[in-house]
N, C-alpha and C positions, 0 to 999 in steps of 0.2 A: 212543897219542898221535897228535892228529892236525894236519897243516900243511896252511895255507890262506893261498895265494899271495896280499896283499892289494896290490902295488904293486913300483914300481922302486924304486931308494934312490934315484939320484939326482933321483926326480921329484917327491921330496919337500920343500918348499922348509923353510928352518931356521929355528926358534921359531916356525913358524903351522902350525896344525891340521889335517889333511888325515882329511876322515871317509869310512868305509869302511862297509860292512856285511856282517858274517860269521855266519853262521847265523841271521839274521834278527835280529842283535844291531846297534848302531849302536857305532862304535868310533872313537877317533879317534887317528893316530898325531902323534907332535912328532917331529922331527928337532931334537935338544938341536945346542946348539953346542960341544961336543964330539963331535958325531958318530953320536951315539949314538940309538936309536931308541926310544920308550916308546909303549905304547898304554892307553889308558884310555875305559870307558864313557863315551861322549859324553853324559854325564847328572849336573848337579850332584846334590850330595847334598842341599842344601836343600830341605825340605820341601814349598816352592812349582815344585824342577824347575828347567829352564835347560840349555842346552848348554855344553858347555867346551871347544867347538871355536876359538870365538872370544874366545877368555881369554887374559890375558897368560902368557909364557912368561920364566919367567926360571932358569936354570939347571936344577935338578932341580925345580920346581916349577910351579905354573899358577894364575893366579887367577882364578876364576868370572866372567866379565864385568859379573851380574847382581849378584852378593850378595858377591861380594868377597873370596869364601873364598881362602887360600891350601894348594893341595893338593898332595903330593907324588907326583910322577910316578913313582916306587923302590916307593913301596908304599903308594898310592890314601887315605891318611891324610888328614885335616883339617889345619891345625897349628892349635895353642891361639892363641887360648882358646877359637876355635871348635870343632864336631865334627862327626864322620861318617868318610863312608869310601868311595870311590868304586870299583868294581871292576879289577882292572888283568889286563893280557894279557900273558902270554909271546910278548917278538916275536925272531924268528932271524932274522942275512942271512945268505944266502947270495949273495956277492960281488955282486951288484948286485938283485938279487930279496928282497924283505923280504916274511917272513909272520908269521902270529900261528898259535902250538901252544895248542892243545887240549888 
């Protein structure tokens, strides 16, 4: 398993996008309002493409700025009645250093 230091926690600002790149992957983390930190392939799933950096954030989910999807940050799902699937990242803190495991 491998850890790759991508940022501070606290330099993450809350419900907006902060994109990283980790092994030549483009990755984007949320700071939920809860606290909590989620990472997902900066890549809509729609077929036309789009970033989900700049997507609205509302709790555990994001919606595609472009096409409108609503996607779940838990586990990179479409929700109905759309579909897809976006890739998601295992992210760890360690008390103020936030990475993504491998």
């Amino acid at each position: 398993m491998k850890k790759t230091l991508v940022t501070e926690y606290q330099s993450l600002p809350e419900r907006v996008g902060q994109v990283f790149r980790v092994d030549g992957v483009e990755i984007v983390l949320f700071r939920l309002s809860n606290g909590e930190v989620r990472a997902i392939e900066n890549r809509s799933p729609h077929p036309k493409g789009g970033t989900l950096s700049e997507g609205l954030v509302s709790g555990e989910f994001v919606y595609c700025p472009v096409y409108d999807l609503k996607i779940s940050l838990t586990d990179g799902k479409v929700q109905a009645p759309d579909e897809g699937q976006v890739k998601i990242f295992s992210v760890e803190r360690d008390n103020d250093q936030v990475f993504i495991v491998k």
